[in-house]
N, C-alpha and C positions, 0 to 999 in steps of 0.2 A: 127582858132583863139585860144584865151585861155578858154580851157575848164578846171573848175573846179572838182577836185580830189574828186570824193566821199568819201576817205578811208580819204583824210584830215579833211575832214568836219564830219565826224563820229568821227575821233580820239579826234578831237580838243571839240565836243561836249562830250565827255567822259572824259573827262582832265577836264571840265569846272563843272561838275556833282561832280566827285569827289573832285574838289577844294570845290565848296559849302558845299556838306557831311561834309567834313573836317572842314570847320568852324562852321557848327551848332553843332558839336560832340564838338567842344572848347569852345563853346559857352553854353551848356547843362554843360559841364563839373565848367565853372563860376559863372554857377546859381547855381549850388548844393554848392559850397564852400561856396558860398554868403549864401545860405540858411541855411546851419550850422552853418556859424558865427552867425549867428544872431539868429538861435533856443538856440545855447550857450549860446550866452548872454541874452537871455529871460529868460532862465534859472538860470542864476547868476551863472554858474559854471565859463563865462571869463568876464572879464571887455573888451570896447569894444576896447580898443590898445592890448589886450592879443587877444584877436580875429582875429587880423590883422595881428597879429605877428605869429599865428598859421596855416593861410590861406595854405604854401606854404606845411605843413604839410597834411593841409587838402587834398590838391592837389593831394599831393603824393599816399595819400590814396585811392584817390577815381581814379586814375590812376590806381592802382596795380585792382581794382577790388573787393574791400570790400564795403560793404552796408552802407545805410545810419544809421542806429541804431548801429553797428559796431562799426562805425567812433566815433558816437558820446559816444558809451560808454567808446572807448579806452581813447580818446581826456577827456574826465569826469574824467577817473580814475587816468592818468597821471596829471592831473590840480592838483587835488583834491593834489597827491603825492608831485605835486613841493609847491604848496600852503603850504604845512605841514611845508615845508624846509625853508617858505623865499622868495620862488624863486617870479621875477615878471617879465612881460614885455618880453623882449631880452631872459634873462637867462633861463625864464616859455616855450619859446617857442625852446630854443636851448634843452631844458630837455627831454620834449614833444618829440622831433624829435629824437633826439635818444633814447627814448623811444619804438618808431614806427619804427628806423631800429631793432633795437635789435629783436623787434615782428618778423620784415619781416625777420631775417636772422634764427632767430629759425623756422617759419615757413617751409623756404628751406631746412632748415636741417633735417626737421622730411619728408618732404616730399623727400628727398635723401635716409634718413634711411629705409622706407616704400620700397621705391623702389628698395632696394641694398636687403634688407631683402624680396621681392618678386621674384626678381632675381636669388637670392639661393633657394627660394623652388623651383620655376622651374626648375633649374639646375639640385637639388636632382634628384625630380620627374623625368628626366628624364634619368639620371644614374641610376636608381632605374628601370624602366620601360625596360631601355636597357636591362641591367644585368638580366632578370626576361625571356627577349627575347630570349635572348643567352642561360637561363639555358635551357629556351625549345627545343632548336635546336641542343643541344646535346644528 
């Protein structure tokens, strides 16, 4: 008759695990947005439509892997900047964001420079190492 696939019923319970995973990880990730808008505005640094407007910022942020006090300092300092300007709402939050990529592209960039400039002392070093090998073998 029909005998069921053990390797189905593993796989399929493995698929089912990580779908759940997957949604509490999106779901952790909404509380913490949630929870900064609203430490923000406890704080009086957003009003709470500038809050809402910076959510997808917040998002962004706490995606790449920055902390909570991070967040809220960057997110402070940039308000703080567009507030000087004028800015509000829409504009406050369009400011904000490319505020946060410009961070994130400098970020890559010192971490490419780090790397290119670790790359060459290894290289030296070991051109230096060779050449040191070779003088002795003659």
């Amino acid at each position: 008759m029909n005998k069921i696939n053990p390797k189905l019923i593993l796989s399929m319970g493995v698929c089912f695990i990580l779908f759940m995973a997957s949604g509490v990880k999106a779901e952790e990730g909404l509380t913490i947005v949630n929870q900064l808008s609203n430490e923000l505005q406890q704080q009086g640094t957003v009003t709470s439509e500038e809050a809402k407007a910076l959510e997808p910022s917040i998002k962004a942020m706490i995606e790449k892997g920055e902390n909570r006090q991070e967040i809220k300092n960057v997110i402070a300092q940039e308000v703080a900047q567009a507030h000087a300007q004028g800015l509000k709402g829409q504009d406050l939050a369009a400011k904000v964001h490319s505020a946060i990529q410009e961070r994130k592209s400098a970020k890559t960039e010192a971490k490419t420079a780090t790397k290119n400039k670790s790359s060459k002392m290894n290289k030296a070093t070991k051109e230096k190492s060779s050449k040191s090998k070779s003088k002795g073998k003659k």
